[in-house]
C-alpha positions as CSV (number, residue, x, y, z in Angstrom):
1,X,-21.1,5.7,31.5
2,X,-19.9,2.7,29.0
3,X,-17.8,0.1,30.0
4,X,-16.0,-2.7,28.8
5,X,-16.7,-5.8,31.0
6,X,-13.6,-6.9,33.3
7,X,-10.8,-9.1,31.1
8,X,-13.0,-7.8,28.0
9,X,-11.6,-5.6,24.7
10,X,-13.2,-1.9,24.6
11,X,-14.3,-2.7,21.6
12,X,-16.5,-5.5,22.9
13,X,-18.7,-2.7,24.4
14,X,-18.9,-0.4,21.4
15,X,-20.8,-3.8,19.8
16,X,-23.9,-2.7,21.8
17,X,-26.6,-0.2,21.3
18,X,-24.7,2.4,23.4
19,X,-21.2,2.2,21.6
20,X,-23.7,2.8,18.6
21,X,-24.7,5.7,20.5
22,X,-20.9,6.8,21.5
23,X,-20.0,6.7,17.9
24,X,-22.2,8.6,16.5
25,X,-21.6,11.4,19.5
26,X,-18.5,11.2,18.3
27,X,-19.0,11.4,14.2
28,X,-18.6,14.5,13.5
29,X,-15.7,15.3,14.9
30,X,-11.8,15.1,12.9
31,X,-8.7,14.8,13.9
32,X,-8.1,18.3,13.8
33,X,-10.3,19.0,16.9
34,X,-9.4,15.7,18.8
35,X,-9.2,17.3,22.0
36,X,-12.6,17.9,22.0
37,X,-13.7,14.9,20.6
38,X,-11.8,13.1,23.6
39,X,-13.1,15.2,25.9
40,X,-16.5,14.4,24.6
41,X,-15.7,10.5,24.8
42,X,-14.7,10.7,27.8
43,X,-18.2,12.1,29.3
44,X,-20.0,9.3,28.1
45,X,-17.0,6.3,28.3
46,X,-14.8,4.6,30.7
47,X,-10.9,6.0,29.0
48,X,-10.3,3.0,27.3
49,X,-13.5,2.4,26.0
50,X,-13.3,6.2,24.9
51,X,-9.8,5.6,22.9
52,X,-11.5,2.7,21.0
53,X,-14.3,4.7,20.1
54,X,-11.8,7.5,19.3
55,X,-9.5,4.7,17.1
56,X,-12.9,3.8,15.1
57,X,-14.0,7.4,14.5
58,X,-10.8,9.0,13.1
59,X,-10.2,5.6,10.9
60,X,-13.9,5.6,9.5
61,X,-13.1,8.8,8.8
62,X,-9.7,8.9,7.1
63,X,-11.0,5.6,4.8
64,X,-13.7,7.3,3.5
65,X,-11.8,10.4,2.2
66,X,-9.4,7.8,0.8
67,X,-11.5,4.9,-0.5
68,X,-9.9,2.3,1.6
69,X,-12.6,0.4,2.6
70,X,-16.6,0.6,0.3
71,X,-18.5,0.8,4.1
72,X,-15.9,1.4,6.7
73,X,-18.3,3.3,8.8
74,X,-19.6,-0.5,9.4
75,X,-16.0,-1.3,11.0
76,X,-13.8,-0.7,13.8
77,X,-10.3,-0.1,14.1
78,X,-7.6,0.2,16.7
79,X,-5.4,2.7,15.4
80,X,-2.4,0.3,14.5
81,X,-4.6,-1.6,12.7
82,X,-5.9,0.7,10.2
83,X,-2.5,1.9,9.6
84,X,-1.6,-2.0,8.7
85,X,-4.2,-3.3,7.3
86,X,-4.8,-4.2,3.7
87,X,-7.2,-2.0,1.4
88,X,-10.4,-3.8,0.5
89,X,-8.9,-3.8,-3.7
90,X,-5.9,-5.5,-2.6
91,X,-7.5,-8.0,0.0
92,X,-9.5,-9.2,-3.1
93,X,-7.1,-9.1,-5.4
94,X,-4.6,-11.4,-3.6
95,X,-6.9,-13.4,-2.0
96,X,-7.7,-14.9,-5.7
97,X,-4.5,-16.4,-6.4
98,X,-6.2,-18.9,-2.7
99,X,-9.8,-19.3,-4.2
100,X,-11.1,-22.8,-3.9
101,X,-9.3,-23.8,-1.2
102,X,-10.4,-26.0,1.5
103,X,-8.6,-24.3,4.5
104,X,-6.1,-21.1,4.7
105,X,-4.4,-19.8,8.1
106,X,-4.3,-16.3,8.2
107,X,-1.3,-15.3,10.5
108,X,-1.4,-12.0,12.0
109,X,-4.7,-11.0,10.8
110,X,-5.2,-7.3,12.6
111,X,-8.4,-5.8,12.1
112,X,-9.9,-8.4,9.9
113,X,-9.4,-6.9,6.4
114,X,-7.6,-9.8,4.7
115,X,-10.0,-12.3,6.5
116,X,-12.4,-11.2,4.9
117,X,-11.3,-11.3,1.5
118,X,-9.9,-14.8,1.9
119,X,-13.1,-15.8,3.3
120,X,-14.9,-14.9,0.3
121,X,-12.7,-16.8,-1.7
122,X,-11.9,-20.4,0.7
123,X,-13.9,-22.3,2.4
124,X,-12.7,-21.8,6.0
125,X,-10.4,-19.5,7.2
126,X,-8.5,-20.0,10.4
127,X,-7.2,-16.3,12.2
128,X,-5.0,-15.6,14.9
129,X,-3.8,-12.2,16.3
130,X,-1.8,-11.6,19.7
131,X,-3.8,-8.2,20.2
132,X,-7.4,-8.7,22.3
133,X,-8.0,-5.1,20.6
134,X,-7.7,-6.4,16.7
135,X,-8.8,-9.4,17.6
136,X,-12.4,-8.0,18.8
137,X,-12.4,-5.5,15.6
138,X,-11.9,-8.5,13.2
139,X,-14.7,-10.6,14.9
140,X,-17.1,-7.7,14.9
141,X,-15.9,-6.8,11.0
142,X,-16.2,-10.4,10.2
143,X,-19.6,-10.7,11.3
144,X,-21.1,-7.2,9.6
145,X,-19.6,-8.6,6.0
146,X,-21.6,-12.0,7.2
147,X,-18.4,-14.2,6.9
148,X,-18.5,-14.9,10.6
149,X,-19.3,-18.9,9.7
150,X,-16.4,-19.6,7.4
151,X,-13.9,-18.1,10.2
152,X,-12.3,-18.7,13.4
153,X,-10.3,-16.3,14.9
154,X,-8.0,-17.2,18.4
155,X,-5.4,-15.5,19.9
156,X,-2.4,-17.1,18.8
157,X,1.4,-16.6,17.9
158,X,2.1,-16.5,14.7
159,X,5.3,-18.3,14.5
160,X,3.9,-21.2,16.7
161,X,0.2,-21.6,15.5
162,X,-0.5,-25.1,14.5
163,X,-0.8,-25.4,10.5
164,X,-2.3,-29.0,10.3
165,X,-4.2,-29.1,8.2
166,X,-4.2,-26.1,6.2
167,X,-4.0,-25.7,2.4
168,X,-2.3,-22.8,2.5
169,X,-1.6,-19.7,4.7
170,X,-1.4,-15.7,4.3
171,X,1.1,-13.7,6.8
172,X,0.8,-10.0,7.3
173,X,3.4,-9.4,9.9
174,X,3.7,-5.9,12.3
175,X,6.0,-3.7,10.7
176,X,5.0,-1.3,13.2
177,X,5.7,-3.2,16.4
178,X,6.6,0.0,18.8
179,X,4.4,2.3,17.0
180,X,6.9,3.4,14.2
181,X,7.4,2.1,10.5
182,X,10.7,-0.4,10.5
183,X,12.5,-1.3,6.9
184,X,14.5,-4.3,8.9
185,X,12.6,-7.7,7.9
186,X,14.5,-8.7,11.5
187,X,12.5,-6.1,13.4
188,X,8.9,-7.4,11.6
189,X,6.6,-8.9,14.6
190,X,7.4,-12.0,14.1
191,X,10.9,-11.8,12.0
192,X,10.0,-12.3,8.4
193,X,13.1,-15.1,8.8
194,X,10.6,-17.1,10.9
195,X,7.5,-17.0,9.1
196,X,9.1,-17.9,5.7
197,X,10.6,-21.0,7.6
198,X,6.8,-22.2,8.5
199,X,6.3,-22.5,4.3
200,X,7.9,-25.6,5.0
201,X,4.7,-26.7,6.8
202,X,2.5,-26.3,4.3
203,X,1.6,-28.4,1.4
204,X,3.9,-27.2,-2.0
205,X,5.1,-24.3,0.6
206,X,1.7,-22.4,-0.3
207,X,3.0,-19.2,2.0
208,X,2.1,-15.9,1.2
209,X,3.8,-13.0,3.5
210,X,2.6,-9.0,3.4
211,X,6.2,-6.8,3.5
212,X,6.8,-3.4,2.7
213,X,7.7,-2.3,-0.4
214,X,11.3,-1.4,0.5
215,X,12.2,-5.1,1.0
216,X,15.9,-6.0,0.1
217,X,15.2,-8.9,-2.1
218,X,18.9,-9.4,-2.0
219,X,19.1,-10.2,1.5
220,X,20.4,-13.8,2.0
221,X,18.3,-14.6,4.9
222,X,15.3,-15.0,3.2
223,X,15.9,-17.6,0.7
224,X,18.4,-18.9,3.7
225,X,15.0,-19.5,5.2
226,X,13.1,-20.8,2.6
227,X,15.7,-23.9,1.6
228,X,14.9,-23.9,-1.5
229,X,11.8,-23.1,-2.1
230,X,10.8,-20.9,-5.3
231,X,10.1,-17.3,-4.2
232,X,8.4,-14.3,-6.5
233,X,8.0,-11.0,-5.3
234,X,5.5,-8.8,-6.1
235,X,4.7,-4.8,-5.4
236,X,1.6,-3.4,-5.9
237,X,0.3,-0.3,-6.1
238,X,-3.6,1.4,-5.5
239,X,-4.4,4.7,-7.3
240,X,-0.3,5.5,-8.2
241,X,1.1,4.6,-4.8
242,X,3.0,1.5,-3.5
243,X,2.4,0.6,0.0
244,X,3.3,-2.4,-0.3
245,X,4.7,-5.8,-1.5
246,X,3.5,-9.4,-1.5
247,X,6.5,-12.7,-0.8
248,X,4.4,-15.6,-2.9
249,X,6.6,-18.6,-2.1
250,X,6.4,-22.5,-3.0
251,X,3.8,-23.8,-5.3
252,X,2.3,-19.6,-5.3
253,X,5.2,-18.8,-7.1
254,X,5.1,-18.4,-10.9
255,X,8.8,-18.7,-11.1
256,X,11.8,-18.2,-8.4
257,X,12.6,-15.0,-8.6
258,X,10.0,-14.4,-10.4
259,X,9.1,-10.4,-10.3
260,X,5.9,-8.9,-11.2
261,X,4.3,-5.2,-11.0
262,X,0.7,-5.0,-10.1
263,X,-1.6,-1.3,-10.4
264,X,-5.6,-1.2,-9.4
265,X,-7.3,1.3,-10.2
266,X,-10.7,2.2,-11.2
267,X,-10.5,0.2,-14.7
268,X,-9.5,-2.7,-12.4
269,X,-6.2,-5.0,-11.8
270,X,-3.5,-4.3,-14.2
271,X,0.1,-6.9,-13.7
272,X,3.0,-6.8,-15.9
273,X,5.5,-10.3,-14.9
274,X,9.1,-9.8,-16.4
275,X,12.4,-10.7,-16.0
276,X,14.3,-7.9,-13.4
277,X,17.7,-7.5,-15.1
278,X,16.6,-6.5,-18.7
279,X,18.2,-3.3,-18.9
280,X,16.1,-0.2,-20.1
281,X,18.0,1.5,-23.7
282,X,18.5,5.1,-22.9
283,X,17.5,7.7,-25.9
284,X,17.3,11.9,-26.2
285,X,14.3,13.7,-24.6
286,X,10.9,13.1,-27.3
287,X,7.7,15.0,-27.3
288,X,6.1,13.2,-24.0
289,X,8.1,12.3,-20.5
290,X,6.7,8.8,-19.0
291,X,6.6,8.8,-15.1
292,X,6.3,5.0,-14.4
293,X,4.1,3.2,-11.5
294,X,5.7,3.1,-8.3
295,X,5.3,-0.6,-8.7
296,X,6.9,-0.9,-11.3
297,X,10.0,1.0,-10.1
298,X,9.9,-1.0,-7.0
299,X,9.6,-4.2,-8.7
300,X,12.8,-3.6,-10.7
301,X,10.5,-4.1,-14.2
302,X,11.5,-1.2,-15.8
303,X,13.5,-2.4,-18.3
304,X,11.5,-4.9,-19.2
305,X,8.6,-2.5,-19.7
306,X,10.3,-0.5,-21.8
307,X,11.6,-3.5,-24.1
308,X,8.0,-4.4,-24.3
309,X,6.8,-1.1,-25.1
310,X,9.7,0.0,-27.1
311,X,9.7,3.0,-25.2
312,X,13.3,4.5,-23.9
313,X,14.5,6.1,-20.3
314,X,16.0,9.6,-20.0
315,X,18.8,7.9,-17.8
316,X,19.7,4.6,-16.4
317,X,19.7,5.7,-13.1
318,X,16.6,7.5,-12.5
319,X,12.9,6.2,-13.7
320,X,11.6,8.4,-16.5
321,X,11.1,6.9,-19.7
322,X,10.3,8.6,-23.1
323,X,8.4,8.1,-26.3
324,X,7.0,10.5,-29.4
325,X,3.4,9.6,-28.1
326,X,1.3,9.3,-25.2
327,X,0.2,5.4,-25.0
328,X,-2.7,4.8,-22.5
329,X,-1.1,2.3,-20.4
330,X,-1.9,1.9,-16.4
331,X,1.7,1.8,-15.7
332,X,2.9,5.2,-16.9
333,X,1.6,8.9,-17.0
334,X,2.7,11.0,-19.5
335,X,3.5,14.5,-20.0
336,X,3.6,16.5,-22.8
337,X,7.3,18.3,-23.0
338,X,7.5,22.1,-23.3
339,X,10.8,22.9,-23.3
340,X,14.0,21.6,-21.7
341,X,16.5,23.1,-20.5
342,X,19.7,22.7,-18.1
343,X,18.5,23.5,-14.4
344,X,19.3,26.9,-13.4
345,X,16.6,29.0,-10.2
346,X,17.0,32.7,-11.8
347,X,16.4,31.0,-15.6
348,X,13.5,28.9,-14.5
349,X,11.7,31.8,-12.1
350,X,12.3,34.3,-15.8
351,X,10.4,31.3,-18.0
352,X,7.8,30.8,-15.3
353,X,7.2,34.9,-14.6
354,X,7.3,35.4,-18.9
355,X,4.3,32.6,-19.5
356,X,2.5,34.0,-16.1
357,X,2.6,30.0,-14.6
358,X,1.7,30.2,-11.2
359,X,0.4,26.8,-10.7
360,X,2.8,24.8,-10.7
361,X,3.1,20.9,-9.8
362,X,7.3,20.1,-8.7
363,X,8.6,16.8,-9.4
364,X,12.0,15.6,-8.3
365,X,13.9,12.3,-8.9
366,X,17.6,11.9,-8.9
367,X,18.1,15.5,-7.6
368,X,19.3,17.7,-4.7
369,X,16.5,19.7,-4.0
370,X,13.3,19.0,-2.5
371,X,9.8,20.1,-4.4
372,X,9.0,22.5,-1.3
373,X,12.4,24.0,-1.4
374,X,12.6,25.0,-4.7
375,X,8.9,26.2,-5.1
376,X,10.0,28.5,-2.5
377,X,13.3,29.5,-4.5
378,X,11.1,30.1,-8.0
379,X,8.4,31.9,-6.0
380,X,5.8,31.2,-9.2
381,X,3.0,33.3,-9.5
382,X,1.0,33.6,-12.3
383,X,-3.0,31.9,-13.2
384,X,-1.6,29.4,-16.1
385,X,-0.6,25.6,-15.1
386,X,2.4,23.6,-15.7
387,X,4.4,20.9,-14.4
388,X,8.3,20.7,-13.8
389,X,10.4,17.8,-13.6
390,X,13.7,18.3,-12.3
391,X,15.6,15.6,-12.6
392,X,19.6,14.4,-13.4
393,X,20.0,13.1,-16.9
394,X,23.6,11.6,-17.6
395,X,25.1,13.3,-15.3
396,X,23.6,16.6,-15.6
397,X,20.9,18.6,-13.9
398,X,17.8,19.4,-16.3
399,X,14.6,20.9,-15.8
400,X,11.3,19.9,-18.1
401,X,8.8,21.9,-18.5
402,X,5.7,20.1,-19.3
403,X,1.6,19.7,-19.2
404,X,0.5,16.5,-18.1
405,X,-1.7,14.3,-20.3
406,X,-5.0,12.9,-18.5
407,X,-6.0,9.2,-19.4
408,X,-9.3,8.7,-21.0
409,X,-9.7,6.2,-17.4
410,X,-9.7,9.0,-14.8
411,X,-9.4,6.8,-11.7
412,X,-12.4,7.2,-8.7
413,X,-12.3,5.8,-5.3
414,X,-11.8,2.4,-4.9
């Protein structure tokens, strides 16, 4: 039976040759039969070395169907932490704008994922995390990428660690602290408040904090808690979807309020800076519908990529943008516009039963019904393909029906 040692993390004991073992009992199991797998755990593990080992598994498994990590099966995770923690693309891609420096702090570092990045890019990178659990799954993650000798990891508080010293430091605070996703930069683990304060501690403010993309850029409290520091803000997004933003403040920052958008994908790191309140032109529907990054909705760039592109939007108010052409560009994906029409259930399920269009991708912005709910009220059945964007275009609901163009850069796990 495996157990941890007394005071010890769980995952201390999988680093052996019989949490090797445990693991793979436990590989081929998903989280679909995870009563069996604990059950199976559990007859070779003390409970918690048996959730730690049940964390791992179900993590290794879920990053390799999404491309989250290159090798996650040489990793382990606490659950929280894989939920948090930075993909491998994005690790490396923000940890260039710290390369060459002498020392970072990484504040809150989880399951190691930024650590190692960072330490690929600085010469020494000091960690801390308040959880045994990520702490133990960083050190052991640390150690298989062979960084272990540029970091040191301690259990620490974040808003109290010592930063003498340090060149600069990287924050990715809990925005899960009971378990559940919170949108108040108050609720963060530590208060996002009292982290950006700490840029103050730092030579030229060099402070870099992880937030969700949601983050009210408006709210007063955090330039209240910069004092003047410069601040820019920017959202990035992995394979079309924005998890996440990135608060660059001080001497990081290009600009204050400074914006940029920022897609990876398999052609590599695309960004687009601009200038938030340019106002996108509106024009009539043209032969292709552009559905813009997420990033680039989040960031507020719209406008500005549209002015640059000379492309216009359906509507002010909701992100679709228009153009006679198809440009390959990473930051929109275009459709090809069959017909438009003003949104009606019993005129739409006619069209789609008269061109025998069963399947049928839904697309909603800006509108009262939900892509399940009306694939249920159209009912389409049929063997050709087609995709409809409903949507509210000044003022009135429309439905496009169009064929989605694919890129000549068809993006592959990262």
């Amino acid at each position: 039976m495996l157990e941890s040692a007394i005071g010890a993390s769980p995952y201390e004991a999988l680093d052996s040759p019989e949490g090797a073992a445990l693991l793979d009992a436990l590989a081929g199991f998903d989280e679909e039969h995870a009563a069996a797998a604990a059950q199976r755990a559990r007859s070779l593990a003390t409970p918690d070395v048996a959730r730690a080992a049940l964390a791992t598994t179900f993590a290794r498994r879920r990053a390799r169907a999404s491309g989250k990590f290159a090798d996650p099966d040489s990793m382990f995770f606490t659950r929280a932490g894989y939920e948090q923690s930075t993909s491998e693309a994005v690790a490396r891609h923000r940890a260039g704008r710290f390369a060459g420096m002498s020392a970072v702090a990484e504040l809150c570092c989880g399951i190691g994922s930024d650590t190692i990045a960072l330490a690929e890019r600085v010469d020494r990178v000091h960690a801390c995390d308040l959880d045994p659990d990520a702490l133990a799954c960083a050190s052991y993650n640390v150690r298989a990428r062979g960084m272990d000798h540029k970091v040191k990891l301690t259990p620490g508080d974040a808003s109290q660690v010592s930063l003498e010293g340090m060149s600069a430091a990287f924050a990715d605070p809990s925005r899960r602290p009971r378990d559940e996703r919170v949108r108040d930069v108050e609720a963060y683990s530590p208060p996002l408040q009292a982290l950006l304060a700490r840029a103050h501690e730092l030579p030229g403010g060099r402070l870099s904090v992880k937030v969700a993309p949601g983050i009210d850029l408006a709210d007063l409290s955090i330039t209240a808690s910069l004092r003047g520091l410069p601040l820019e803000a920017e959202f990035i997004s992995v394979r079309g979807t924005c998890k996440e933003a990135a608060l660059w403040c001080g001497a990081f920052a290009r600009a204050d309020d400074a914006r940029s958008a920022t897609a990876i994908d398999a052609s590599g790191v695309h960004v687009i800076d601009g200038d938030p309140s340019i106002v996108g032109e509106t024009g009539p529907i043209q032969d292709h519908v552009g559905e813009p990054d997420p990033a680039v909705i989040r960031s507020g760039l719209l406008g500005a990529l549209c002015a640059n592109r000379h492309w216009r939007v359906l509507d002010r108010r909701v992100a679709y943008v228009t153009n006679d052409k198809p440009v390959d560009d990473t930051f929109v994906h275009w459709y090809r516009v069959r017909d438009l029409m003003t949104f009606g259930i019993k005129r739409l399920r006619e069209y789609l039963r008269e061109r025998n269009i069963g399947e049928l991708v839904i697309k909603t912005r800006a509108f009262p019904l939900k892509p399940d709910e009306l694939r249920i009220l159209l009912k389409p059945h049929g063997s050709n393909k087609a995709t409809l964007i409903c949507t509210t275009i000044q003022g009135k609901k429309t439905a496009i029906v169009c064929d989605a163009v694919q890129r000549p850069n068809v993006a592959v796990e990262l």
